[in-house]
C-alpha positions, 0 to 999 in steps of 0.5 A: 555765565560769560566766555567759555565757561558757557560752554560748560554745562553742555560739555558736561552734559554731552561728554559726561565728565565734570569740567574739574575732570577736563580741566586736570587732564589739560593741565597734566598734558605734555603739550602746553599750546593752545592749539596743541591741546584744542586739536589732542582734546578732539582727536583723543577725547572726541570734543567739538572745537568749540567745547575743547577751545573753551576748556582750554581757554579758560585752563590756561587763563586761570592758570596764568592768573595762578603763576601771575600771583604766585610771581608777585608774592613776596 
């Protein structure tokens, strides 16, 4: 495993949520930034920087590659 989803088992682990679990609250949050949702999963979930930036880091990679494809059906 590469990148931020390094991080995961140890997120799991330390925090005890699956990262699908993690993954659902970044994608309802109001905030859309990345800081924005690095600073609220610190100071809401209790997350280090380096696991709430790696959550969010992947969240919104995958779910630009989402919108990408969606854009470019048809």
């Amino acid at each position: 495993m590469k990148g931020p989803a390094s991080y995961f088992p140890s997120v799991e682990k330390k925090y005890g949520r699956p990262i699908e679990e993690w993954k659902d609250l970044i994608r309802t949050s109001p905030l859309a930034r990345h800081m924005e949702l690095v600073a609220w999963l610190k100071s809401e979930h209790g997350l280090g920087h380096g696991h709430a930036n790696a959550l969010v880091a992947h969240t919104l990679a995958e779910t630009a590659e989402t919108v990408g494809k969606a854009g470019k059906a048809g």
